[in-house]
C-alpha positions in Angstrom: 3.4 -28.8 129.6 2.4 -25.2 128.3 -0.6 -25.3 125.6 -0.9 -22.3 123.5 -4.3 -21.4 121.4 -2.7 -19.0 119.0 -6.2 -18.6 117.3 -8.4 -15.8 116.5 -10.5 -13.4 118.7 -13.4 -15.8 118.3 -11.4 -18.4 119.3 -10.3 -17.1 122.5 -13.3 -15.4 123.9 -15.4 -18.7 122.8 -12.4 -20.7 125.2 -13.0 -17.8 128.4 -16.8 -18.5 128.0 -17.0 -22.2 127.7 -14.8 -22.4 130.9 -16.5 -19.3 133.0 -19.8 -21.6 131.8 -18.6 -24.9 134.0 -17.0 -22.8 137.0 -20.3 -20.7 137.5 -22.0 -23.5 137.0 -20.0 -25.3 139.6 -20.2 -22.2 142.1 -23.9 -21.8 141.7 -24.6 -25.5 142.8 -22.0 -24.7 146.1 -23.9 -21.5 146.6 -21.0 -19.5 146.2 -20.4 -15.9 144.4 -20.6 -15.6 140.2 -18.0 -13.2 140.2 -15.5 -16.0 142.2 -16.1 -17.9 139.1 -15.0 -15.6 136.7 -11.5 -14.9 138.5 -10.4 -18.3 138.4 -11.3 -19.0 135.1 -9.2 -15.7 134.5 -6.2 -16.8 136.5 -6.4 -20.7 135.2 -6.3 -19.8 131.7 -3.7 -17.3 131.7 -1.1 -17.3 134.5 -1.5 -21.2 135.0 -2.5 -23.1 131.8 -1.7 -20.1 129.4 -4.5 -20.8 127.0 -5.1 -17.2 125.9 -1.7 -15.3 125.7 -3.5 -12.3 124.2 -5.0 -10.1 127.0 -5.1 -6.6 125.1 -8.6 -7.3 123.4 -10.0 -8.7 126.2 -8.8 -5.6 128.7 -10.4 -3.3 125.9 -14.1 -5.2 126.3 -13.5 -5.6 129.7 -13.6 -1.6 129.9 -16.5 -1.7 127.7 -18.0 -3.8 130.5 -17.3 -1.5 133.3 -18.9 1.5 131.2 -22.0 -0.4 130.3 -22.4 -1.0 134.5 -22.0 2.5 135.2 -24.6 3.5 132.4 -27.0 1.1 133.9 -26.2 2.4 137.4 -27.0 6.5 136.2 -29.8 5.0 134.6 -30.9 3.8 137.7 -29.6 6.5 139.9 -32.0 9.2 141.9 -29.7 11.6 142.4 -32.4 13.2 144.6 -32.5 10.5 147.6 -28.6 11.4 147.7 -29.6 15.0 149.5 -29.9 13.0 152.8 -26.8 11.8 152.8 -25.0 15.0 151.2 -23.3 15.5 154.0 -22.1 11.8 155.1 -20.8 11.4 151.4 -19.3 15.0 150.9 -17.5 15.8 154.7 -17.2 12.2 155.6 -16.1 10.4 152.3 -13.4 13.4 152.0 -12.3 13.0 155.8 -12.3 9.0 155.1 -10.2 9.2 152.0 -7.5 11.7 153.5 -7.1 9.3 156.5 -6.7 6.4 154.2 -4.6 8.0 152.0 -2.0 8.8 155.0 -2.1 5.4 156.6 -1.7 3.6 152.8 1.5 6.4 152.7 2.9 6.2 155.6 2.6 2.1 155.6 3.9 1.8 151.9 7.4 4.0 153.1 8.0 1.5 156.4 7.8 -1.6 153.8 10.3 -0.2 152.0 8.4 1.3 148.9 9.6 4.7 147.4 8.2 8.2 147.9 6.2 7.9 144.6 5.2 4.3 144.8 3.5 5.0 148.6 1.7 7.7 146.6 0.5 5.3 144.5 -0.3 2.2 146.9 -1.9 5.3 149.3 -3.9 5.9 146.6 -4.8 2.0 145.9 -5.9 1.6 149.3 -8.4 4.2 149.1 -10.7 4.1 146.1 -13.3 1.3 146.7 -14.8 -0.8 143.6 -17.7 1.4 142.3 -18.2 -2.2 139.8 -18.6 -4.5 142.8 -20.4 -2.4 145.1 -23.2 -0.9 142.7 -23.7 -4.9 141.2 -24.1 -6.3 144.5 -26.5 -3.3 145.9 -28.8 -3.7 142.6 -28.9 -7.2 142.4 -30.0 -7.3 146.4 -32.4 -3.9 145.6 -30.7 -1.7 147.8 -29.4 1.5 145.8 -32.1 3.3 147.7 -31.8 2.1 151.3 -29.8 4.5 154.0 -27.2 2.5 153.6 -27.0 1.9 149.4 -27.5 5.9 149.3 -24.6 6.2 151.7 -22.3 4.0 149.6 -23.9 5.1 146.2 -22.2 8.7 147.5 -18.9 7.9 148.9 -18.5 6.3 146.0 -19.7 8.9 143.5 -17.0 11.6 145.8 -13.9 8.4 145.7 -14.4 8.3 141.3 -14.9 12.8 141.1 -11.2 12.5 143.3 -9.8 9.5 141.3 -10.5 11.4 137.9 -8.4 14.5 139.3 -5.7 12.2 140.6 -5.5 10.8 137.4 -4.8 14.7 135.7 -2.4 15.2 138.2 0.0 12.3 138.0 -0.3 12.3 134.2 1.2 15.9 134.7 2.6 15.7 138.0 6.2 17.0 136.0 4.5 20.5 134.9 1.7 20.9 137.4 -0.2 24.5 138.1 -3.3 25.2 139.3 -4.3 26.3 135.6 -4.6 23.0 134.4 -7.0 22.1 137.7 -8.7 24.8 137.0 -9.0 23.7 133.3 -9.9 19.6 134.0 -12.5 21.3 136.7 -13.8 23.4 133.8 -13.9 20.7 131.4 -15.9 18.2 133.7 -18.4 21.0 134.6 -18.9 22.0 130.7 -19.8 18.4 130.1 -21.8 17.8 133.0 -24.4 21.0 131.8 -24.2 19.8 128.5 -25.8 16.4 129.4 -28.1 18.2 131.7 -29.4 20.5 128.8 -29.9 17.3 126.4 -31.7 15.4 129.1 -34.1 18.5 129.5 -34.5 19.6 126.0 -33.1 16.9 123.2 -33.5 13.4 124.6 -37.0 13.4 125.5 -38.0 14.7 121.4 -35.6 11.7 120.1 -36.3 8.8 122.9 -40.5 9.5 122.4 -39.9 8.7 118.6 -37.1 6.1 118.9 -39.4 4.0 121.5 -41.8 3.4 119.1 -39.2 0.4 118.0 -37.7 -1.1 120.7 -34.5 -1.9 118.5 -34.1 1.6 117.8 -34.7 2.6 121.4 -31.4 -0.1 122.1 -29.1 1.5 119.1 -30.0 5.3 120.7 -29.3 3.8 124.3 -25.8 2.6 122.7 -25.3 5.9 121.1 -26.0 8.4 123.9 -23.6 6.0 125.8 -21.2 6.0 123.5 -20.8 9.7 122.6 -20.5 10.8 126.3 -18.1 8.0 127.1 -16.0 9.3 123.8 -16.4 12.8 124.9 -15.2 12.6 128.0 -12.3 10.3 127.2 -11.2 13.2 124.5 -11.2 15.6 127.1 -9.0 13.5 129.7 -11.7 11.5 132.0 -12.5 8.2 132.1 -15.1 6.5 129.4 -16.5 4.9 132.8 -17.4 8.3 134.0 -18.7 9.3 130.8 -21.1 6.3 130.8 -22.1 7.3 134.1 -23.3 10.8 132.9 -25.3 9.1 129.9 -27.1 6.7 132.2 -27.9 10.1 134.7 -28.7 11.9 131.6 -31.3 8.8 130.2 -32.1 8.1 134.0 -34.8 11.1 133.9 -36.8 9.9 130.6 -39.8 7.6 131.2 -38.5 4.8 128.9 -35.0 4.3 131.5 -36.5 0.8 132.4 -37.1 -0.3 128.9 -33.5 0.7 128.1 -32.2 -0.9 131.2 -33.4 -4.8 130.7 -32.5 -3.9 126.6 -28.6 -3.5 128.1 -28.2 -5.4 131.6 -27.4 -8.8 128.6 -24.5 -6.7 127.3 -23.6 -5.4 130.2 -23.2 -8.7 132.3 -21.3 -10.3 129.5 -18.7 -7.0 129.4 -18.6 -7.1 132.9 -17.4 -10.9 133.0 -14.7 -10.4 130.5 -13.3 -6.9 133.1 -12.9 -9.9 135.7 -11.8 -12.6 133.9 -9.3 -10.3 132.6 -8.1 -9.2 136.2 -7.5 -12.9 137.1 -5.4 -12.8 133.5 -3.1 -10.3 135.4 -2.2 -12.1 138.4 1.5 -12.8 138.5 2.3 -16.0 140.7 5.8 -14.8 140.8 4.9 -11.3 142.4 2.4 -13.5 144.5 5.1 -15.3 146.0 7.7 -12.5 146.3 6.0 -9.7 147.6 3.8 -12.0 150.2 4.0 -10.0 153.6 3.3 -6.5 151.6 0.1 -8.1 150.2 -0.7 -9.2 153.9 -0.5 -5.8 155.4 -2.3 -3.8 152.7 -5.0 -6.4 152.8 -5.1 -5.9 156.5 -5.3 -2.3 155.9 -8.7 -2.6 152.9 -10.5 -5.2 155.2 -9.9 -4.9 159.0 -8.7 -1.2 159.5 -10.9 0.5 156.5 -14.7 -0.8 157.2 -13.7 0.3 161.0 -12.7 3.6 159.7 -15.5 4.2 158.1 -18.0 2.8 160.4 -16.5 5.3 162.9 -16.8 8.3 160.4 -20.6 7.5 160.3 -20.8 7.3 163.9 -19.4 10.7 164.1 -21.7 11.6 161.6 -24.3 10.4 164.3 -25.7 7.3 162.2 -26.4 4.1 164.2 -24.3 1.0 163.8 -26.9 -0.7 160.9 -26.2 1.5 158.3 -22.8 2.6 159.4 -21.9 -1.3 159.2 -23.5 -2.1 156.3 -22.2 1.0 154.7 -18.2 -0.4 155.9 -18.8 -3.5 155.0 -19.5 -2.9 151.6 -16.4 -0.3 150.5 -13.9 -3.0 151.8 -11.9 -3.8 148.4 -9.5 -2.2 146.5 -11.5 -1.0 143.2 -11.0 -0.6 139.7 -10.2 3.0 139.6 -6.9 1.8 141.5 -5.9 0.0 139.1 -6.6 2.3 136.5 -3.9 4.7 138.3 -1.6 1.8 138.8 -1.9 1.4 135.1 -1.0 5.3 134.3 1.4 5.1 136.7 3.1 1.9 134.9 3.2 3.8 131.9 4.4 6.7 133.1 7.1 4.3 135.0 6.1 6.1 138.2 5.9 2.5 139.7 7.6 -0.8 138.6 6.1 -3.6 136.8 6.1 -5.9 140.4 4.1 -3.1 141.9 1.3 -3.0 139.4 1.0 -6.7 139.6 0.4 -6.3 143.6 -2.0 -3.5 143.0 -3.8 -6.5 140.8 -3.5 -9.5 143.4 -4.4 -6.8 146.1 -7.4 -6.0 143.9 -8.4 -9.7 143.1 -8.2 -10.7 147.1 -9.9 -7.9 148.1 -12.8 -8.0 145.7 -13.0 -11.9 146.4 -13.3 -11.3 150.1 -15.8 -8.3 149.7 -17.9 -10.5 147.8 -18.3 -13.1 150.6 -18.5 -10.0 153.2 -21.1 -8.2 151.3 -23.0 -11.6 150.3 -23.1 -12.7 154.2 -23.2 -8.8 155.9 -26.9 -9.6 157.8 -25.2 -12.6 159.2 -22.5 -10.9 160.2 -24.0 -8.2 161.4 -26.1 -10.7 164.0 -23.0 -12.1 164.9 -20.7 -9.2 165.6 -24.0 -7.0 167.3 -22.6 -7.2 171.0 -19.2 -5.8 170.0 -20.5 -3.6 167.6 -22.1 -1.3 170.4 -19.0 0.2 171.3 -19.9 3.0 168.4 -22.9 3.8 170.0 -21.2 5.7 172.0 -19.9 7.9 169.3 -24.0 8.3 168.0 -25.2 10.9 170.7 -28.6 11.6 168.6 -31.1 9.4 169.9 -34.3 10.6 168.0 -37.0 9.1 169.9 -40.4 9.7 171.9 -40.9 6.4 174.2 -42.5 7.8 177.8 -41.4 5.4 180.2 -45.3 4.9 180.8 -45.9 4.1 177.1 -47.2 0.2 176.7 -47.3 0.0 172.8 -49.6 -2.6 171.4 -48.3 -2.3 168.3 -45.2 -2.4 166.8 -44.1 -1.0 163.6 -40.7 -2.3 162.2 -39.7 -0.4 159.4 -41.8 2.5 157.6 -41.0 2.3 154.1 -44.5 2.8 151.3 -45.7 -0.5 153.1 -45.2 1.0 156.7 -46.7 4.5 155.2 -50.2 3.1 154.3 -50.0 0.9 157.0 -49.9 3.7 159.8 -52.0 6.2 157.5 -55.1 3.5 159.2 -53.4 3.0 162.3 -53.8 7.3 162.6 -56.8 6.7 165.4 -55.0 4.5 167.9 -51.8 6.6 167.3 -51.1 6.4 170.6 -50.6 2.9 171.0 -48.2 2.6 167.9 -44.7 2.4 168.4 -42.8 3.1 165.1 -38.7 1.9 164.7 -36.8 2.5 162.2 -32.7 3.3 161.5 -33.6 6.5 158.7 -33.4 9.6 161.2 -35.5 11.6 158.5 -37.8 9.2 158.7 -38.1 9.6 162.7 -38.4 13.0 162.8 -41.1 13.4 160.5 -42.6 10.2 162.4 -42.1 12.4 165.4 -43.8 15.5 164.1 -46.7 13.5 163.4 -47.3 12.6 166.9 -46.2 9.1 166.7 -44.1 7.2 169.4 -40.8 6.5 167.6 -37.1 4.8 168.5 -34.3 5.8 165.9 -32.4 2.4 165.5 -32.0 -1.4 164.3 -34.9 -3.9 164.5 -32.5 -6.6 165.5 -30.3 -4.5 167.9 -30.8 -6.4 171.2 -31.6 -3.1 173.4 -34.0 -1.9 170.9 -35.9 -5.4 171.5 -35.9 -4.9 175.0 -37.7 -1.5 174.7 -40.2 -2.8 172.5 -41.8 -4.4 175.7 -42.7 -7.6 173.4 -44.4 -9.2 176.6 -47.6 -7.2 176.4 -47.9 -6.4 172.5 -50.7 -7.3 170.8 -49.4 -7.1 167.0 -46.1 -6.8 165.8 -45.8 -5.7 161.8 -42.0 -5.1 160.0 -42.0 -4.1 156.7 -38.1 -5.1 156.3 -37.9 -7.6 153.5 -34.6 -9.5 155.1 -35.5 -13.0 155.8 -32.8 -13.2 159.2 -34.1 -10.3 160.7 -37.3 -11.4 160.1 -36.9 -14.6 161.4 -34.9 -13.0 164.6 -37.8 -10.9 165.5 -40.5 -14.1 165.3 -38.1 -15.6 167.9 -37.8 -12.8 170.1 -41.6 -12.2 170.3 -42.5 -15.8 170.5 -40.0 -16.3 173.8 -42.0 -13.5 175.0 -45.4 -13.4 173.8 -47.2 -16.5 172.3 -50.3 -14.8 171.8 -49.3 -11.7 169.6 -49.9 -11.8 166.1 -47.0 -11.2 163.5 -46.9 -9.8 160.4 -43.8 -9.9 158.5 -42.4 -9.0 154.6 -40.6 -11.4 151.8 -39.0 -10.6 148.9 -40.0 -14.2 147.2 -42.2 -17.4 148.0 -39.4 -19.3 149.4 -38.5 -16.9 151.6 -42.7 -16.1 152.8 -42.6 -20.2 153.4 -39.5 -20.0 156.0 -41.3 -17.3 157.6 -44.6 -19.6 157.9 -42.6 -22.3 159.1 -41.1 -20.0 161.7 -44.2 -18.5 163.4 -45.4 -15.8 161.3 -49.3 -15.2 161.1 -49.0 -13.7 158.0 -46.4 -12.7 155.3 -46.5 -10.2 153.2 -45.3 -9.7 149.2 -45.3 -6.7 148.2 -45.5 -7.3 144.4 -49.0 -10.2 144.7 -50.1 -7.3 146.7 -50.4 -5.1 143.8 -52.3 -7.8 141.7 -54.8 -8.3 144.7 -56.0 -4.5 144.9 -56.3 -4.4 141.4 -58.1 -7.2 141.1 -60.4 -5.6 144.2 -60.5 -2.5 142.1 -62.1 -4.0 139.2 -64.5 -6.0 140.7 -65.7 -2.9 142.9 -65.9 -0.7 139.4 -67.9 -3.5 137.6 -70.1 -4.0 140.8 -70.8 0.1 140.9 -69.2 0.3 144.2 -66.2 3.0 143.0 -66.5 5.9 141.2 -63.3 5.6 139.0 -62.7 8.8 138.2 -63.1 10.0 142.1 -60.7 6.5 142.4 -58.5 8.7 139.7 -58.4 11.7 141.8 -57.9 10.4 145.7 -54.3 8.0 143.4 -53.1 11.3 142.1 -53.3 13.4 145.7 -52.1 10.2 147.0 -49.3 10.0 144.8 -48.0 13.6 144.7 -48.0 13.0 148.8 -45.7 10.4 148.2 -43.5 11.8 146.1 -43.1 14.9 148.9 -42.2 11.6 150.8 -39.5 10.6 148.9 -40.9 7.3 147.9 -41.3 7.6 144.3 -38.6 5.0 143.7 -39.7 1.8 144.0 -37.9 0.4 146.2 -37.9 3.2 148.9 
């Protein structure tokens, strides 16, 4: 029996929220992804039950939703860590999108697919979920690790190619290298213009406007709004657009105010984008076009992530941050459906092909999730065959004599690991400092310091650390597995040293205790305690504050030369 709401707006968003309310709800007691929810609830109410027969308004805020995400990511964005990584994300994410472009070509024409529709499905395969990706990285704080500023550029390069892709199949009948030339001209105009309002316009406006936090939300809106509209006028996408803004209001001092005023909005846009995807899955396509399906999702989550980790290899990254950074780009994202979208319109491809590009996209995504959700796990699992691109990484920054016997051990040197070793400087010799960031190693290395570029939990790193005849053993890395790895590893071989590990949270700092740890360490009661200290040696006469004053800001600028004025670097 089909049941049709025939209502208004009101009536059937208030139906997608009540049920997306008693599926998450359901998920979040099993412990399983929010996002899973909202995809079911899309596909129940639509394809199945047919409760909301009205998709167009819901697509349109579902778009909203995927702007207001890339606003907060800009907003959030330090386009300055990415200069690490520049050439990873430039050399590599072109190389990696070429390759996947061929294979998605070449596989589409031996199914059977037209010329024009292996264009398309070679381009479908390619372009990862910007959505996903940048959600899951910011919700587990990790925009700013190697990894999250490997990703954060891949995918930056995937959307600049997927915005010229979309020029030239709109006028792939009358193309020239004019109208490249133009689109290029276009973005670039736009680009300075944002730059030359967040240097001379914005800061005048936002100093005034944040005087009322409602007005500082309406300006937010606004200078999201008019970019999104501006570039939409000239041909781009309103996503990119929002992007811009967010860069553009990233660099003003109020971006964190404006980003906990629009992370409500933008969670409750975002839900109605993937509710709305599970609106366009078509069982009937799902059940014809079965073994395609199969292949290309073969193709986005087996053969992609090993494409990619072996790019980074090449690129001479170990096999943590090239995993983590595969693991994470395997979906099919939203600019690929976009392009299915034009391509639909411009009957390019055929109404059963867009609907795979959808099912493709809602598979993938769900899968991702779980992959992304689970990659430390994983990662422990899959260590021993994982080795085999080692071989590909010949740049093994390290200073270890073969005489060395470190008594301490250093996991990690991120701004806890930096003041840590800035009192460790007179026994300097006896310090042996690991990490997976080769910038960070090298500078390590110029400071005299004993170093091994690569993975805390990689098994021949362990053995190295000589763990036997350690005294102390301190990791800065605030992942609870890894964490609890290392306890184990030390404890089978040492029952004496003392270990000193990080947690994000109080549940995780008790699974440490329970696991051997002498001491855990969170980083945000730390703040409170040293202030606290502070003040009781300023009342007590014991600081000068204004000498205090001085030795924070030398401190600070230091830092910053550092790269860690984000805060979580």
């Amino acid at each position: 029996m089909v049941v049709e709401v025939s209502g208004t707006f009101f009536t059937q968003v208030g139906i997608i929220i009540i049920i997306v309310a008693i599926f998450a709800y359901i998920l979040q007691l099993l412990k399983q992804p929010q996002l899973l929810s909202y995809l079911i609830v899309g596909v129940l109410i639509t394809p199945i039950l047919k409760l909301v027969t009205n998709t167009a308004i819901i697509d349109t805020m579902s778009a909203i939703g995927v702007a207001f995400l890339l606003f907060i990511v800009g907003l959030e964005m330090d386009l300055k860590s990415l200069k690490q990584v520049a050439l990873i994300t430039t050399l590599g994410g072109t190389i990696q999108i070429i390759i996947l472009f061929i294979l998605g070509y070449l596989t589409a024409l031996a199914l059977g697919f037209l010329s024009m529709e292996a264009a398309y499905i070679g381009l479908m395969i390619t372009f990862s979920s910007t959505m996903i990706v940048m959600k899951m990285l910011s919700d587990k704080r990790e925009l700013n690790t190697l990894h999250g500023r490997m990703i954060v550029g891949i995918l930056l390069l995937e959307d600049i190619i997927a915005i010229f892709a979309l020029s030239l199949l709109t006028s792939i009948n009358g193309f020239s290298a004019i109208l490249l030339f133009l689109a290029l001209l276009k973005f670039i105009s736009l680009f300075l213009i944002a730059f030359l309002a967040s240097r001379y316009i914005f800061p005048e406006i936002f100093h005034f406007a944040a005087k009322n936090q409602e007005l500082l939300l309406i300006c937010s809106l606004a200078v999201c709004f008019i970019f999104s509209l501006a570039f939409a006028a000239l041909g781009f996408s309103i996503a990119i657009g929002a992007f811009i803004a967010g860069i553009t209001l990233g660099n003003l001092q109020y971006n964190v105010e404006i980003m906990g005023k629009i992370k409500s909005l933008k969670d409750f846009f975002a839900m109605l984008f993937f509710v709305s995807l599970g609106m366009g899955l078509s069982l009937v396509v799902l059940q014809k076009l079965w073994f395609p399906l199969l292949i290309f999702l073969l193709l986005v989550i087996i053969l992609k992530p090993l494409l990619i980790m072996l790019i980074c290899s090449l690129f001479k990254y170990t096999k943590n941050p090239s995993f983590f950074t595969a693991i994470s780009l395997t979906q099919v994202g939203e600019f690929s459906l976009i392009i299915a979208a034009q391509g639909l319109q411009l009957h390019h491809i055929s109404q059963d092909l867009f609907s795979l590009v959808v099912i493709t996209l809602v598979f993938s995504i769900t899968l991702s999730s779980y992959l992304i959700k689970y990659d430390k796990s994983i990662y422990l699992f899959l260590q021993k065959p994982l080795k085999i691109f080692d071989k590909f990484n010949t740049n093994y920054l390290e200073s270890l004599p073969p005489e060395l016997k470190p008594k301490i051990i250093l996991c990690g040197h991120n701004r806890i690991g930096y003041s840590i070793l800035r009192d460790l400087k007179d026994v300097k010799k006896k310090v042996l400092v690991i990490d997976y960031n080769p910038e960070i190693i090298t500078s390590m290395l110029k400071q005299g310091y004993h170093c091994i570029y690569g993975e805390v939990i990689d098994e021949e790193i362990i053995n190295r650390m000589q763990l036997h005849q350690i005294e102390l053993l301190i990791s800065t890395v605030p992942d609870l597995n890894a964490n609890i790895y290392l306890i184990r590893k030390v404890r089978a071989h040492n029952r004496k040293a003392k270990i000193l590990v990080t947690a994000s949270d109080i549940e995780d700092s008790l699974k440490l205790y329970s696991h051997g740890a002498n001491y855990v360490i969170l980083p945000h009661f730390l703040g409170g305690e040293h202030v606290s200290k502070l003040i009781s040696d300023i009342r007590q006469k014991k600081v000068n504050l204004d000498q205090e004053r001085q030795r924070h800001i030398e401190h600070l600028h230091e830092r910053r030369k550092m790269g860690q004025d984000h805060p979580h670097n």
